[in-house]
C-alpha positions, 0 to 999 in steps of 0.5 A: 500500500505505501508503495502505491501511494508513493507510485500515484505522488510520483504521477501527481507531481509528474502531471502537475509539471506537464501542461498537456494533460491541463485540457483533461483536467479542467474537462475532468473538473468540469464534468464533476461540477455538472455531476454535482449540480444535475444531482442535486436538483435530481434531488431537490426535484424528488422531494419537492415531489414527495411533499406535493404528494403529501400535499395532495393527499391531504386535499383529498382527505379534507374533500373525503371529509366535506363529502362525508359532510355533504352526505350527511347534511342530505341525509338529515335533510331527507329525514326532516321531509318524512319524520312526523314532528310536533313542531313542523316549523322547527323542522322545516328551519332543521331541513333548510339550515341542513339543505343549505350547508348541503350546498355550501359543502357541494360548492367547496368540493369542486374547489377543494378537487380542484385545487387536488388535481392541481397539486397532482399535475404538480406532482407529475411535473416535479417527478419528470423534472426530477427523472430527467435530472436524474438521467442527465446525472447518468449521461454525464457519469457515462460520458466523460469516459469516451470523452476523455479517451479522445482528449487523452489520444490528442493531447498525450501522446504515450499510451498512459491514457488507454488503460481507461479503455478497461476500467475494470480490468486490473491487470496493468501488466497488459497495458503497460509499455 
């Protein structure tokens, strides 16, 4: 192990003195920025989608709630119309109070779904954004390999550079010269 690491300071300080490999570096920084910045707004994306499904989910559960209001108020109101009552004035005001409040309810709903399919078109679009910041993330994880292969072959001559054409072949003694 210490001899590895004394092997890749010897190749930091040999890169540092050579300004050919300086157009690989900076593509090389450049590419880790746009990792970092499709990434974190891949993430930022994900989880504004998560707290507008929570969002939407407590529109519809507060339009479930009106609902079961408005069926409710309906049903009073249907019960007032054939209950024989002593006071049929009284009931009269029970059935209109409730018919009313019937009303009121079927109003608010179509604003309360409204608003739910709303809160659903916005869940869609951040999950879109989201999975498309995502395969960015992806695209630029996978690209800077042929890219700096090709940089590598124009800039520097020695075949240093093809080994990351097998990234995941570890026996160095192939492609050494």
């Amino acid at each position: 192990m210490p001899e590895e690491l004394h092997e890749m300071h010897e190749h930091a300080e040999h890169a540092h003195n050579d300004p050919s490999l300086a157009p690989a570096t900076l593509t090389m920084a450049i590419l880790a920025v746009l990792v970092a910045i499709a990434s974190l707004l891949g993430h930022r994306s994900h989880t504004e989608e998560v707290l507008l499904q929570n969002k939407a989910t407590d529109q519809w559960g507060f339009y479930q709630a009106k609902n079961i209001r408005l069926h409710l108020d309906e049903a009073v109101a249907s019960l007032m119309g054939v209950v024989e009552t002593k006071d049929a004035e009284a009931a009269a005001k029970i059935k209109e109070k409730y018919t009313s409040e019937g009303e009121r309810y079927r109003d608010e709903l179509k604003d309360i779904q409204t608003e739910a399919r709303k809160l659903e078109d916005e869940i869609r679009a951040a999950s879109t954004r989201g999975n498309r910041f995502d395969l960015g993330e992806v695209f630029l994880e996978i690209g800077p390999h042929p890219a700096l292969t090709a940089i590598g072959a124009a800039n520097h001559p020695d075949t240093r550079w093809l080994a990351t054409l097998h990234r995941d072949d570890t026996d160095d003694r192939r492609h050494a010269q």
